[in-house]
FIDREN-324780 format. One record per residue (C-alpha): residue in three letters; x, y, z. Coordinates in steps of 0.001 Angstrom, whole numbers, padded with zeros to 6 digits, always signed. Layout:
! residues N
ALAXYZ;...
This chain:
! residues 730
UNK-018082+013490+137737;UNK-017188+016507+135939;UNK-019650+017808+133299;UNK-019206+019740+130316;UNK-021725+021240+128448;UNK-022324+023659+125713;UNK-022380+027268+126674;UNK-025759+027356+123978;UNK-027700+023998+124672;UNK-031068+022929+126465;UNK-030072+020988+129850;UNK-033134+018281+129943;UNK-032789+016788+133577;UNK-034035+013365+134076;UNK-035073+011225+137077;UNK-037726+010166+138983;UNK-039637+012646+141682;UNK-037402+012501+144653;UNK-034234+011830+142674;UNK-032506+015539+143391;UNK-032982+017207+140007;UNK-034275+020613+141842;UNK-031189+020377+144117;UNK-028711+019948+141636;UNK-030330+022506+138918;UNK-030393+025016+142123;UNK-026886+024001+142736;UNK-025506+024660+139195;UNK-027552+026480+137432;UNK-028590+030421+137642;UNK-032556+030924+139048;UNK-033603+032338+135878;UNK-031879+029369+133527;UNK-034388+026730+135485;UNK-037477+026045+134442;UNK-039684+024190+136814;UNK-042877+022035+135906;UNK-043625+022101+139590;UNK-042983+026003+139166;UNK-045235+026786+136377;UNK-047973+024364+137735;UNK-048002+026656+140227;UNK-047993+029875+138192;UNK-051149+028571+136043;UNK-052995+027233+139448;UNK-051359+028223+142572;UNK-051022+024797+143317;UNK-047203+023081+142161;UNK-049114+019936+143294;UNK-051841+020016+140907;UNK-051143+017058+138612;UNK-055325+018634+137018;UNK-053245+020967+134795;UNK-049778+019327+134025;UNK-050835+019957+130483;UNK-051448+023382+130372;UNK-048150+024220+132823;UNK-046022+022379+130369;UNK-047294+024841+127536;UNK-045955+027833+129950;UNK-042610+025703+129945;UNK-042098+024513+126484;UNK-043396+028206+125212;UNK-040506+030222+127739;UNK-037764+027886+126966;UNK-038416+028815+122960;UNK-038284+032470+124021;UNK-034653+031277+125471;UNK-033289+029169+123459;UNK-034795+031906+120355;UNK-032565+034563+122568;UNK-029657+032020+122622;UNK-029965+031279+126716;UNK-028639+028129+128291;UNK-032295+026537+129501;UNK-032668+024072+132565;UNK-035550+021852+132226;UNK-036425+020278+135489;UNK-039204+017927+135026;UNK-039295+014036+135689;UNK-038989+013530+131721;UNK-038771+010131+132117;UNK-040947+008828+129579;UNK-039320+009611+125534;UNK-042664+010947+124771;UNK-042013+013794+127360;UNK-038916+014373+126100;UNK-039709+014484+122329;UNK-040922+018313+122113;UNK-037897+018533+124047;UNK-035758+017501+121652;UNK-037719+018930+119067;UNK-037279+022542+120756;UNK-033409+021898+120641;UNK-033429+021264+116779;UNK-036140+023959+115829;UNK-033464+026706+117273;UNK-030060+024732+116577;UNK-028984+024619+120027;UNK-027424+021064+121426;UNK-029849+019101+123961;UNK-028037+017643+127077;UNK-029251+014906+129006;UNK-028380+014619+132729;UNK-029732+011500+134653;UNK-030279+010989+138366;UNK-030805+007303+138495;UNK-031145+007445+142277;UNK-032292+004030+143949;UNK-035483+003887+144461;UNK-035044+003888+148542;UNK-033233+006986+148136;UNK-036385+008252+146018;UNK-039142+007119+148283;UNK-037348+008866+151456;UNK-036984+012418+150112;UNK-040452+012444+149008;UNK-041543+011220+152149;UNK-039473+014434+153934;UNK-041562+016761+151195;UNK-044705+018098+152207;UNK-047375+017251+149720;UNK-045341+014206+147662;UNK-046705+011402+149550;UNK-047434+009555+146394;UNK-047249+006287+147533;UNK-044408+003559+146423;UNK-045924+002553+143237;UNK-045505+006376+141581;UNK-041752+006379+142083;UNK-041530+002450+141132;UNK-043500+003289+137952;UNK-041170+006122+136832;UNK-037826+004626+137728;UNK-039023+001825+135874;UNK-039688+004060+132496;UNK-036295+005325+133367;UNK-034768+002159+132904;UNK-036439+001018+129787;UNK-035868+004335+127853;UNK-032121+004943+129334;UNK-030404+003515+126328;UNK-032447+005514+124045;UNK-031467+008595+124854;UNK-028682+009211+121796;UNK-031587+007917+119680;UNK-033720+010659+120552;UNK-031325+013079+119383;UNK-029812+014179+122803;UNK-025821+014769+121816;UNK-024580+014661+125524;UNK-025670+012120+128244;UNK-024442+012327+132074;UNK-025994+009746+134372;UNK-025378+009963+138291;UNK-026470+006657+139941;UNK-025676+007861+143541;UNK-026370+010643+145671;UNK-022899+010809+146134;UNK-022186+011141+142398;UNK-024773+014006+142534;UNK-023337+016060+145159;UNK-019682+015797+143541;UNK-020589+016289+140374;UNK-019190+020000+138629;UNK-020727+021428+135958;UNK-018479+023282+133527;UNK-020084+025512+130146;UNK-018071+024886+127407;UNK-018129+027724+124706;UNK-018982+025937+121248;UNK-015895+025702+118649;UNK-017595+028230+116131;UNK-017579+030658+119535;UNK-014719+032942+119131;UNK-016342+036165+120383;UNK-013301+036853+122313;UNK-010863+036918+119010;UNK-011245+040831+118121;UNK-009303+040892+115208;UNK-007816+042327+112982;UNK-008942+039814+110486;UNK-008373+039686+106706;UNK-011275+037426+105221;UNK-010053+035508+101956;UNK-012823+034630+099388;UNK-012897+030993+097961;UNK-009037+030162+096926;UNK-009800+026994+094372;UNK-006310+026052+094317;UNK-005166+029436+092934;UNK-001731+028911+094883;UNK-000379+031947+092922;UNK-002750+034448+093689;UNK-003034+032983+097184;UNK+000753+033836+097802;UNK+000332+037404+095647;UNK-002269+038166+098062;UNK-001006+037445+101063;UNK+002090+039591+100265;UNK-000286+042274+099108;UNK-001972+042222+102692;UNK+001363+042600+104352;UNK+001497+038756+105626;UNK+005313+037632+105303;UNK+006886+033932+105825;UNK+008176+033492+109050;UNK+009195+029791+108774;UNK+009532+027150+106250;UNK+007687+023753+107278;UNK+010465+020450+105748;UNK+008983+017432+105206;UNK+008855+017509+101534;UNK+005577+016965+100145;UNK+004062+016320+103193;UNK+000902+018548+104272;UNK+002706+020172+107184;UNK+005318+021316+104884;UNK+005885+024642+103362;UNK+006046+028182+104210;UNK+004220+029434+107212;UNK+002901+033249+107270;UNK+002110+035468+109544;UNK+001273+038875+110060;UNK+003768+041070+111744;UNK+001377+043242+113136;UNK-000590+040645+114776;UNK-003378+040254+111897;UNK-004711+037267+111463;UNK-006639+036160+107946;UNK-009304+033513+107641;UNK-010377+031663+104767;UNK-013804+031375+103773;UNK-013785+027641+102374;UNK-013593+026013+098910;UNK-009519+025450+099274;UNK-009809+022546+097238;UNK-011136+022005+093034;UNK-010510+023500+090198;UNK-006985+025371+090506;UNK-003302+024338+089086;UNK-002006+024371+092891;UNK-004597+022911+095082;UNK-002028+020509+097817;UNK+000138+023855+097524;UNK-002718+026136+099042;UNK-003902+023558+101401;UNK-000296+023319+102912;UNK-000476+027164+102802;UNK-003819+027322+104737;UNK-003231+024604+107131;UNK+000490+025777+107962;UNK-001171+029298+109553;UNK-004110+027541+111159;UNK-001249+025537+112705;UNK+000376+028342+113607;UNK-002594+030303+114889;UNK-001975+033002+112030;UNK-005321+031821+110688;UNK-009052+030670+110930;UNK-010507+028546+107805;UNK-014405+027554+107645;UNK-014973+024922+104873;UNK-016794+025251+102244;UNK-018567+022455+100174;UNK-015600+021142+097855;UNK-013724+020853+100961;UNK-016620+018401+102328;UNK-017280+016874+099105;UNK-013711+015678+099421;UNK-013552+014533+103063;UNK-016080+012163+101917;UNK-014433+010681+099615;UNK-011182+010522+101980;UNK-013317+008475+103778;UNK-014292+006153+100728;UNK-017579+007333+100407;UNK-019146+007271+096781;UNK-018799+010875+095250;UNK-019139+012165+091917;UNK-015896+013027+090681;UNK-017477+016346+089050;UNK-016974+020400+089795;UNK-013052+020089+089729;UNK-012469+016939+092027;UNK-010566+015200+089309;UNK-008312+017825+089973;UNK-007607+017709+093273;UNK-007932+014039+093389;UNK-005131+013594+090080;UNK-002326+015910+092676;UNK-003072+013394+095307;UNK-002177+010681+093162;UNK+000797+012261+091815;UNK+002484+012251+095211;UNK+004860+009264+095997;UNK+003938+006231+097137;UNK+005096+006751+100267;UNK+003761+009425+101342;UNK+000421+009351+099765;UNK-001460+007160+102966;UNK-000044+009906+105244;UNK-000577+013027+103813;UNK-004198+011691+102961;UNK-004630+011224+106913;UNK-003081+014416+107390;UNK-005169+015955+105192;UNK-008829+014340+106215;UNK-008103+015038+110103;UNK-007579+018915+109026;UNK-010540+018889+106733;UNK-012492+017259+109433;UNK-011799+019594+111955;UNK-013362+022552+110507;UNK-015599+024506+111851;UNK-018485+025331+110061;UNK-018680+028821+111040;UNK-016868+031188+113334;UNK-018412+033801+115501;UNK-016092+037143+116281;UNK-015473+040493+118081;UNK-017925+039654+120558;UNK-020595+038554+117850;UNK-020087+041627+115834;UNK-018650+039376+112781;UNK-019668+035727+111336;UNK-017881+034167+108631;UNK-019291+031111+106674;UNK-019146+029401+103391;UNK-021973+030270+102187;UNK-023529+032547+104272;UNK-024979+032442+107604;UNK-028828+033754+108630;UNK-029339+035393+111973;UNK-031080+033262+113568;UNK-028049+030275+113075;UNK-025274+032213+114078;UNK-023533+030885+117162;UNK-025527+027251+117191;UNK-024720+024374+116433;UNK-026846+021842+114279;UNK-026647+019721+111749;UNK-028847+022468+109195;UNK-026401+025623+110951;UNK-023483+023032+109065;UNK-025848+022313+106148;UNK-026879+025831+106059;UNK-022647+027209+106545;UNK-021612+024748+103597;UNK-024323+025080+100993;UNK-026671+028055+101510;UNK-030188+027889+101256;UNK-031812+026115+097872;UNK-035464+026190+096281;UNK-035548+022639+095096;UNK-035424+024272+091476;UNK-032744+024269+089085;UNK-031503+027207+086281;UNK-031052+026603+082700;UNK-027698+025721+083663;UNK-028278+022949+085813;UNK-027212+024779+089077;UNK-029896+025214+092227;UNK-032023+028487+092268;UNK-030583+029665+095283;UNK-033430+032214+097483;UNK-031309+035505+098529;UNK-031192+034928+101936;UNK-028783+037876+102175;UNK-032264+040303+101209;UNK-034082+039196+104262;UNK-031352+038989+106541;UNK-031654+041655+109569;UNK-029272+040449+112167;UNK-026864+043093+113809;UNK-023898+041177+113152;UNK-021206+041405+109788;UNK-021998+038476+107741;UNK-018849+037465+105533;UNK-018886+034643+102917;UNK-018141+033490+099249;UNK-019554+030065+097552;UNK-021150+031751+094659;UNK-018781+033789+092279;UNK-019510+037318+091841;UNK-018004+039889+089622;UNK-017467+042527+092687;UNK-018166+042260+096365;UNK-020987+043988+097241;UNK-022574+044771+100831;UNK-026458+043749+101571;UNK-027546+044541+104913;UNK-024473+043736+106764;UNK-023854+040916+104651;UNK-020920+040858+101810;UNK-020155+037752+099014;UNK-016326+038035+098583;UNK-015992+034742+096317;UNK-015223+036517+092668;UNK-014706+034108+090882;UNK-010230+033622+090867;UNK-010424+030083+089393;UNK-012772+031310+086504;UNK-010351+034429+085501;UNK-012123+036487+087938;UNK-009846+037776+091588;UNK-009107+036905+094789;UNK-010657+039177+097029;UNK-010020+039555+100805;UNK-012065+041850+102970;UNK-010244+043812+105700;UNK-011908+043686+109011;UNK-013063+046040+111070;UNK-011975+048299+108305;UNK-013986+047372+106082;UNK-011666+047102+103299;UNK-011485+045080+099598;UNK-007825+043853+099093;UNK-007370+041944+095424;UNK-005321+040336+092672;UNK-006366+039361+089669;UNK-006105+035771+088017;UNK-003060+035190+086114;UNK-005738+033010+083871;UNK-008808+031366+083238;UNK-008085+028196+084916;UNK-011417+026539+085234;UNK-014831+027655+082919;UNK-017778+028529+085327;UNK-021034+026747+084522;UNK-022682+030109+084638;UNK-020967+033097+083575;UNK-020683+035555+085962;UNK-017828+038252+084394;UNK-019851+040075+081424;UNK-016744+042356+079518;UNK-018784+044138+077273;UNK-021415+044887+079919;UNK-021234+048419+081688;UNK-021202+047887+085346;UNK-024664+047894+087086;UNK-025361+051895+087844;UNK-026476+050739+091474;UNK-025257+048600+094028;UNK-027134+045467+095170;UNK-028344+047510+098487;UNK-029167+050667+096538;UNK-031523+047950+094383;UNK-032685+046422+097638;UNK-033458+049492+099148;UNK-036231+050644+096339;UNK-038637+048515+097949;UNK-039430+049113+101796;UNK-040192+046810+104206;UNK-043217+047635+106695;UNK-041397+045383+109263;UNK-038573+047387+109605;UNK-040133+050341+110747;UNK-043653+049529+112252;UNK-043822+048446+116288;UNK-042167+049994+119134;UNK-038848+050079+117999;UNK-035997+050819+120659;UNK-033107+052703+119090;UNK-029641+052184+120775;UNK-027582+055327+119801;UNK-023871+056287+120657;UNK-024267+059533+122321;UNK-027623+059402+123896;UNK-028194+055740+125126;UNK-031738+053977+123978;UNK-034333+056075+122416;UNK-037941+054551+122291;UNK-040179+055224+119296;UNK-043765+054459+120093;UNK-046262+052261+117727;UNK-048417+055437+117205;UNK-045751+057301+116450;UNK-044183+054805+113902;UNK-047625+054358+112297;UNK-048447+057992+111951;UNK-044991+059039+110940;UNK-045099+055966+108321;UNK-048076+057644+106494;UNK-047457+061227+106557;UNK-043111+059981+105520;UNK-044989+057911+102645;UNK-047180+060538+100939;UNK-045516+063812+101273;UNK-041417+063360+102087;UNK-038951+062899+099264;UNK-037675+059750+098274;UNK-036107+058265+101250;UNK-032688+057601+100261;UNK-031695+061754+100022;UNK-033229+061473+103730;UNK-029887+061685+105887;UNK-031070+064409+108520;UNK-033996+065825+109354;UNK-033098+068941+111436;UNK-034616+069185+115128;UNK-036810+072029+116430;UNK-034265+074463+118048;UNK-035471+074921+121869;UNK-036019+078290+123152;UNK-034378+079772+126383;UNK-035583+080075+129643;UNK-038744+082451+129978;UNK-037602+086124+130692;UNK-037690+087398+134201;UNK-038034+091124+133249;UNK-041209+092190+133099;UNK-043736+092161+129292;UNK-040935+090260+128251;UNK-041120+086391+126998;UNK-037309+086356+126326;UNK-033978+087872+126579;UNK-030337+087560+126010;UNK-029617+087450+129570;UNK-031343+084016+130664;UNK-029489+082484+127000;UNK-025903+083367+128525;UNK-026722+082328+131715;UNK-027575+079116+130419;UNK-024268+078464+128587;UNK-022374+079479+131033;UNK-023914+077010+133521;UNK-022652+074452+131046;UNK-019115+075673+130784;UNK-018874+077307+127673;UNK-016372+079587+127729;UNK-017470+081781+125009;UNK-020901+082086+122860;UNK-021125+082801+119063;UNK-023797+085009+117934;UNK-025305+085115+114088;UNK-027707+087625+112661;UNK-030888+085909+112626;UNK-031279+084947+108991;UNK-035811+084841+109086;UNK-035738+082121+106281;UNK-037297+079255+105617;UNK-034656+076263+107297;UNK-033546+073971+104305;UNK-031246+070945+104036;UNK-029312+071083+100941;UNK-027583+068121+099314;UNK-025047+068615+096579;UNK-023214+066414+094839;UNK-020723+066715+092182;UNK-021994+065317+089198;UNK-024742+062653+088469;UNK-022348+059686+088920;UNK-021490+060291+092562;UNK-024887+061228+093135;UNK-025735+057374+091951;UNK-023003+056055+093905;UNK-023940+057711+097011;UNK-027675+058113+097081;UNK-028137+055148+094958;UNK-030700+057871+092988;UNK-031846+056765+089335;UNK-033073+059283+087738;UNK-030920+061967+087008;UNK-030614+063951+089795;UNK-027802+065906+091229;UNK-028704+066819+094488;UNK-032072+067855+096748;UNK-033418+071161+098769;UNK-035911+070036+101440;UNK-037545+071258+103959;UNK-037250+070535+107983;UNK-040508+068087+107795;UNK-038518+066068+104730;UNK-040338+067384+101796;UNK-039713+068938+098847;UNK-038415+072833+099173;UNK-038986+073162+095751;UNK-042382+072487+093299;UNK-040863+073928+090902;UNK-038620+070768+089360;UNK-036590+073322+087080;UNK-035838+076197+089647;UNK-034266+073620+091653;UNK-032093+072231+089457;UNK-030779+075996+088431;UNK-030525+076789+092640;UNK-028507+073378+092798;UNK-026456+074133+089973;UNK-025532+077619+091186;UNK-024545+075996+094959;UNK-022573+073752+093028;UNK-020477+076027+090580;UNK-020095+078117+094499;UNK-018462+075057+095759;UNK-016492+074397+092959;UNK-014670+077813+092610;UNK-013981+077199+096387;UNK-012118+073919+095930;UNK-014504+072267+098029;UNK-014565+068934+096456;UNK-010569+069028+096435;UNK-009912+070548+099941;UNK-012362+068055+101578;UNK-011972+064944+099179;UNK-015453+064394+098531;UNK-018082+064255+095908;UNK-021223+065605+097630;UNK-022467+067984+100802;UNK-024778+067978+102863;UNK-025734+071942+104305;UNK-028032+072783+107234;UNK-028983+076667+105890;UNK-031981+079609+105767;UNK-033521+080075+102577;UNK-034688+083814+101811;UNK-036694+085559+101219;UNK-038834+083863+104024;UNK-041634+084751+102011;UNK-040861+082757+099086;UNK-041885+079523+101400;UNK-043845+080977+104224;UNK-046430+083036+102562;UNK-049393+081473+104512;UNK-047485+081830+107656;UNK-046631+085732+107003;UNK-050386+086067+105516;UNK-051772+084173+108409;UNK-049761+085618+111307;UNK-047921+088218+111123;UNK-049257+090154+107748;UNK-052647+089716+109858;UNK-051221+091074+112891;UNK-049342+093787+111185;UNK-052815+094909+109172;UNK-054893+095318+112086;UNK-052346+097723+114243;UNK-051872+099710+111528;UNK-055433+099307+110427;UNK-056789+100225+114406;UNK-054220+102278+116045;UNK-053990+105117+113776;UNK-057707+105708+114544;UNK-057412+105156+118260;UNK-054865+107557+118210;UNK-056761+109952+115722;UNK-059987+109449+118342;UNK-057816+110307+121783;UNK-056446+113255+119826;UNK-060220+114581+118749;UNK-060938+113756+122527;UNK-058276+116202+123262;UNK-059333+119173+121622;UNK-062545+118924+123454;UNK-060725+118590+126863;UNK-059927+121520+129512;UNK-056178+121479+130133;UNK-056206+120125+133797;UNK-058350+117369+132235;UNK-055866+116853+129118;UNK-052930+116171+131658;UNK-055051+112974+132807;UNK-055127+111475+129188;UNK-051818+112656+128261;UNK-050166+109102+129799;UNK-052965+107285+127658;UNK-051917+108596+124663;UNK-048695+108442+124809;UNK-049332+104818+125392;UNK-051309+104198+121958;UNK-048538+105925+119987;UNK-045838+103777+121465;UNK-048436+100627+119904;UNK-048592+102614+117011;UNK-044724+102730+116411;UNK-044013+099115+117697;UNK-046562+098136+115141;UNK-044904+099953+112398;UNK-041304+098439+113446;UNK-043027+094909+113376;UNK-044222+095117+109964;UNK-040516+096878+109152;UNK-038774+094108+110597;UNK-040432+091389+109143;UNK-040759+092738+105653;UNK-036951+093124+105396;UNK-037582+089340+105152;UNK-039571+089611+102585;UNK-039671+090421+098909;UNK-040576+089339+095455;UNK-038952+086251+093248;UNK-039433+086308+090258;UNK-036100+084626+089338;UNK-033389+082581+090248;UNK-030758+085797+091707;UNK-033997+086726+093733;UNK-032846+083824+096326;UNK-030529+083683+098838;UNK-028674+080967+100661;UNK-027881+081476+104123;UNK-025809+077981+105025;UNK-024872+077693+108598;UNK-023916+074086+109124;UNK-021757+071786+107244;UNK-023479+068810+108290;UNK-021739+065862+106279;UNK-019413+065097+103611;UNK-017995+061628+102775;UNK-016799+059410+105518;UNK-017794+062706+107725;UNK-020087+064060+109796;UNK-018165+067180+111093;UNK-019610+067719+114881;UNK-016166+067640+116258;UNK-015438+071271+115005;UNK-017053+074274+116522;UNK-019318+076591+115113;UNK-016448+079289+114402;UNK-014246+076995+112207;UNK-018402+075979+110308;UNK-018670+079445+109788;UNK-015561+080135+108417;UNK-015691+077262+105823;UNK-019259+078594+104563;UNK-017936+081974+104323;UNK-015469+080453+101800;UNK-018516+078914+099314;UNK-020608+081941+099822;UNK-017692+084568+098783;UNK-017196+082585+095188;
């Protein structure tokens, strides 16, 4: 026998002890997929024997295999699970985490039972055990599809068993392998028009014409001549003037493998009634239902068939790129993505609901879209909206073409809105959803989202997989303490785009009283292959990030800022540079006007900056620092040495001249402390000097860390040097 089985399911094998389920789970199935009650018996009692705590070993199993099935692994259970009350938390397991359960039977004879277990060390049970369970077998055989288990396999002979194959079947929403490029379509309603415009618009070009009249095969067939493929989000059907006319369209390139199509709920609503189930002919079925009627006579039963076999083999939702990207109806949480259950279909076609309804009759629908965390794209349409908008990952492309709205298509991976607009009203929405005399929203759905922070998203070990320097662990303490001190003292979080790291020193000096030097710097970069080292004055500031955007509008679009703010100076440790609210809006204003006269904005099409720079005077932001340190240090040399020196000299007037050679080396050694003091106070007050205005400040940018769609690392530090030098000469 050769058994197929989904890729994501829960294998539940079945048989009484003695019947080969170990062998054949060993056989076909990878060590870590099988879970054993004899095995965890063991692990909670050392004993596999020990029928004393059967209850508390099958809590080890049933908890693992939800940590499995949660993590979307194939789980083996190999257990007797002969009786249906053993396999109901089974089953129950399989629904809670949408996975398929699979039922595979060794009915072995009893004789064939009684002899292996009489070849096992410790199963001497006696005949009456095995009789017992082969009998419950029996009895509870036929009720297997009952209990919810979608696949069944019985083997009645140890021959069966030992031919048997097992083969892992990916499930039809699994298309990880298909890596695009896709272009997504929102919700088409029978806009045939806008269908075709868009198409055309997204470079898609007829590459056959289908005969057969009116016939649902019939019609154009497109493709994309650079391989593209598109796929439709659902809702083909309702509403539209050309609703047959965009199903031939849609089913011609899924035909032709030119296209992927989900279905939404108008497409389900009218399977049923295909199948002469009692619908209400409401939301635009009339519609559809009055072009169906209009075809001949003859070709009416047909294209019906045609139609419900292409409806009904729809896929609720489709996983891509190697799970990167999920398209359904109407949305698809995290947790669904990839199963396959009757609430994943529920979930693909209608969304989640409250149980409530608006004033306008239509469900309150929860925004799933808010909580949703998953790595994965999340594409879908069902609810008409006046612009797509992205919320963590996840984007709502239906706006609205039947009502007078567009059709929208996303590109994918680009990441790329494609529309046309709606030669007309064709259909009035229950609730409005395109508001003319309304200004657009001044923030985006995420910026909105993204006012309110959520604790789970940040607290816990958290392990960070980044491009360049594989996983990076960040400890609970260090989440919980960087939470707090982040939440009472750093700006708002949204200007937060780079915190600047603590520059590492070089290697200790090896010449003697001192703790570093050139030397052991170039020695270091030239161990890594740099062929040549650019040096910089030492600016002593105080290190600032400075945003700048262009006006208050691309700050809002960016940032997602309300208030009116144009851009942000803060320090390394994300707080504010300035206290002073009103002498950083006149620094940012004069940075701005700097960039402007440069042609920044123009010669690097963007609307903001983001600079890594010095700030001076350092003592306009390290005052406690200078007073602390090095004013301290400075004060007491000049405060002590001059008198030390003053004493040795008084000394020396009292001294005989063979006894003034001896002291001669000490005092030439306080004088050298006396002038290294005086250059240390000189060289840090060059740093340092009064502001009492604006033109008392200086910028010192050495980085241009980011503009937009840009993070410029890929250019070296001459060619970041040389673009600065631009701003700073206007």
């Amino acid at each position: 026998m050769h058994i197929r089985i989904p890729a994501m399911s829960l294998v539940v094998l079945i048989g009484p002890s003695g019947s080969g389920k170990s062998t054949f789970a060993r056989k076909h199935f990878l060590p870590s997929e099988i879970l054993s009650s004899d095995a965890c018996r063991a692990m909670v009692s050392d004993e596999e024997n020990n029928q004393a705590v059967t209850h508390d070993a099958f809590e080890v199993l049933h908890f693992v295999a939800a940590k499995r099935l949660a993590l979307g692994r194939l789980t083996v259970i190999d257990a007797t699970n002969v009786q249906p009350e053993a396999r109901k938390p089974l089953a129950a397991l399989a629904r809670k985490y949408h996975c398929l359960p699979v039922a595979i039977v060794l009915n072995m004879p009893e004789k064939v039972c009684h002899e292996r277990n009489r070849l096992r060390a410790g199963r001497d049970f006696g005949p009456h055990v095995v009789r017992q369970q082969h009998s419950q077998l029996r009895r509870s055989l036929r009720g297997l599809a009952k209990e919810g288990f979608r696949h069944i396999f019985v083997l009645e002979t140890p021959e069966e068993a030992e031919a048997a194959t097992v083969e892992r079947v990916p499930l039809y929403n699994d298309r990880r392998d298909e890596h695009g490029p896709f272009d997504i379509i929102g919700d088409v309603h029978g806009c045939g028009d806008e269908l075709e415009a868009l198409l055309q618009k997204l470079g898609y070009e007829v590459t056959a014409v289908a005969p057969g009249g009116p016939a649902l095969d019939s019609g154009p067939v497109y493709a994309h001549p650079q391989g593209r493929k598109a796929v439709f989000v659902g809702d083909l059907v309702d509403r539209g003037p050309r609703i047959l006319d965009s199903l031939r369209i849609v089913r011609n390139m899924v035909a032709a493998g030119s296209a992927y199509c989900v279905p939404g709920n108008h497409d389900a609503k009218l399977l049923r009634k295909l199948r002469g189930k009692d619908v209400r002919v409401t939301h635009g079925l009339a519609r559809t239902l009055a072009e169906i009627e209009a075809l001949p006579a003859a070709v009416r039963e047909p294209f019906c068939t045609q139609l419900e076999a292409f409806l009904d083999a729809l896929v609720s939702h489709y996983v891509f790129d190697d799970g990167k990207l999920v398209v359904a109806h109407a949305g698809m949480k995290a947790e669904m993505q990839g199963r396959g259950s009757g609430k994943v279909r529920e979930f693909a076609l209608y969304g989640e609901t409250t149980g409530e309804t608006d004033e306008f009759g239509l469900p309150v629908r929860p925004n799933w879209a808010a909580e949703y965390r998953g790595p994965a794209t999340v594409v879908y349409g069902h609810t008409p909206v006046p612009e797509p908008e992205w919320l963590n990952r996840t984007v709502n492309i239906d706006t609205g073409c039947v009502f007078g709205g567009k059709l929208t298509a996303l590109r994918y991976p680009e990441k790329e809105f494609v529309s046309v607009p709606a030669a007309q009203a064709y259909c009035e929405p229950v609730r409005p959803f395109l508001a003319p005399d309304q200004p657009p929203p001044k923030l985006s759905a995420q910026q909105i989202h993204d006012d309110v922070l959520d604790a789970e998203d940040v607290l816990g070990k958290r392990i960070i997989t980044t491009r360049l320097r594989g996983s990076v662990t960040v400890r609970e303490a260090n989440a919980t303490a960087a939470l707090e001190v982040m939440s009472r003292f750093a700006i708002n979080p949204k200007w937060l785009i780079y915190l600047p790291p603590t520059m590492s020193p070089c290697e200790t000096s090896c010449q003697p009283g001192l703790l570093e030097h050139p030397a052991e710097a170039f020695a270091y970069y030239r161990s890594q292959g740099a062929p040549r080292v650019i040096c910089e004055e030492k600016h002593m500031g105080s290190r600032a990030v400075v945003i700048v955007c262009r006006d208050e509008p691309s700050a809002r679009k960016r940032f997602g800022v309300a208030q009116a703010e144009t851009g942000i100076v803060y320090t390394r440790t994300g707080r504010r540079f300035f206290n002073d609210p009103d002498l950083e809006r006149k620094f940012l204003e004069r940075v701005r006007a700097a960039l402007t006269a440069a042609g920044f904005w123009e010669g690097f099409g963007t609307a903001w900056v983001c600079l890594d720079c010095e700030v001076l005077p350092w003592s306009a932001k390290a005052q406690e620092l200078l007073r602390s340190q090095y004013a301290a240090v400075g004060a007491a040399g000049q405060a002590s040495l001059p008198r030390a020196v003053a004493a040795l000299n008084q000394a020396a007037e009292r001294l005989t001249d063979a006894n003034k050679a001896k002291t001669a080396s000490v005092m030439d050694e306080y004088r050298r402390r006396e002038e290294n003091v005086a250059r240390f106070v000189a060289a840090y007050r060059q740093y340092c000097w009064p502001v009492s205005f604006l033109t008392d400040l200086k910028l010192a940018p050495f980085h241009l860390l980011a503009t937009e769609g840009r993070v410029h690392v890929d250019r070296d530090h001459v060619w970041h040097l040389e673009e600065l030098a631009k701003v700073c000469q206007c």
